[in-house]
C-alpha positions in Angstrom: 150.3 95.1 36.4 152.5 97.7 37.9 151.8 99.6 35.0 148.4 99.9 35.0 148.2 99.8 39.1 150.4 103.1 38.9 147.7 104.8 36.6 144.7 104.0 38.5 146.4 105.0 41.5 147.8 108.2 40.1 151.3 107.4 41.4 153.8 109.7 39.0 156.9 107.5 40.2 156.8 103.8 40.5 159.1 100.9 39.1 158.7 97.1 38.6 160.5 94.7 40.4 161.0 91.3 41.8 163.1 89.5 44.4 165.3 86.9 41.9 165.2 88.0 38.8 165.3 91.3 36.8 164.7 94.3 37.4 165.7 93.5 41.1 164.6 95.3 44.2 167.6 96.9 44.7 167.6 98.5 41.4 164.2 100.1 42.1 164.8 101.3 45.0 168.2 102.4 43.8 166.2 104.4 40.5 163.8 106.1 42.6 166.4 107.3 45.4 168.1 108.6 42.6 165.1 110.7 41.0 164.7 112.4 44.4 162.2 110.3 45.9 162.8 109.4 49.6 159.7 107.6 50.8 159.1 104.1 49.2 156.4 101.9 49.3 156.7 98.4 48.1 153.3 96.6 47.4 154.4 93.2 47.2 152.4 91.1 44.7 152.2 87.6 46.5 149.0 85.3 47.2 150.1 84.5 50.7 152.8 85.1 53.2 155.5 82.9 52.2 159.1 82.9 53.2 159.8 85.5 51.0 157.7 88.1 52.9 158.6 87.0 56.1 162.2 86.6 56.1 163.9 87.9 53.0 161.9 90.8 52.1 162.4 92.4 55.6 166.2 92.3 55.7 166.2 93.3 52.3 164.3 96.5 52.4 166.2 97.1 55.4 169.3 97.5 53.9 168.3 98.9 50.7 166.7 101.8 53.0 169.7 102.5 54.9 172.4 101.9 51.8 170.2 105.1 49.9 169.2 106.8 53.0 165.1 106.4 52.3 162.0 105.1 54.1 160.6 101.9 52.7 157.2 101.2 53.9 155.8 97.2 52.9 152.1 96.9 52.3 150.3 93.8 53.0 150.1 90.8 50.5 146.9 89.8 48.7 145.9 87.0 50.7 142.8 87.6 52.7 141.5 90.3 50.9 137.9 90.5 50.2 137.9 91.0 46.4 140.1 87.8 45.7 136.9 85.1 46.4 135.1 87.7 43.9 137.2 87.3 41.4 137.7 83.4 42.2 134.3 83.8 41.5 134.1 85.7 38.4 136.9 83.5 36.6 135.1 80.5 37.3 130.9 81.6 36.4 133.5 82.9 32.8 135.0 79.3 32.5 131.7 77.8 33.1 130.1 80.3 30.0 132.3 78.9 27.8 
């Protein structure tokens, strides 16, 4: 997903990463710093805003930002967005085709 996210968005730097297992934040943030890049955004790929968005993801990037000296912005997660009930909608008219 990051992958093909990164192509459509026509993003030359981006890596993969999650909050408990591997690749890790940290080393993300830690790669990029190291390729020269000093402004970060992380586009978190969660339905809803859970505990991990609201509590460990702040203090997180808020170390990781000041441990290698870079910005790191945190976009929004998916819930509420417009296109999710379309594709709610699509998955369900293509499970009904079947």
């Amino acid at each position: 997903m990051a992958d093909a996210a990164a192509q459509r968005g026509g993003w030359e730097a981006h890596e993969t990463a999650f909050l408990e297992c591997s690749p890790r934040l940290g080393d993300a943030v830690a790669a990029l710093a190291q390729r020269g890049i000093s402004d970060i955004l992380v586009l978190p790929y969660f339905l809803t805003l859970g505990i991990h968005l609201q509590r460990d993801l702040p203090k997180l990037v808020e170390d990781l930002a000041r441990l290698h000296g870079v910005t790191i912005r945190v976009a929004p997660p998916l819930d509420g967005h417009d296109a999710l009930s379309g594709i709610l909608v699509e998955r369900a008219e293509e499970a009904t085709r079947e």
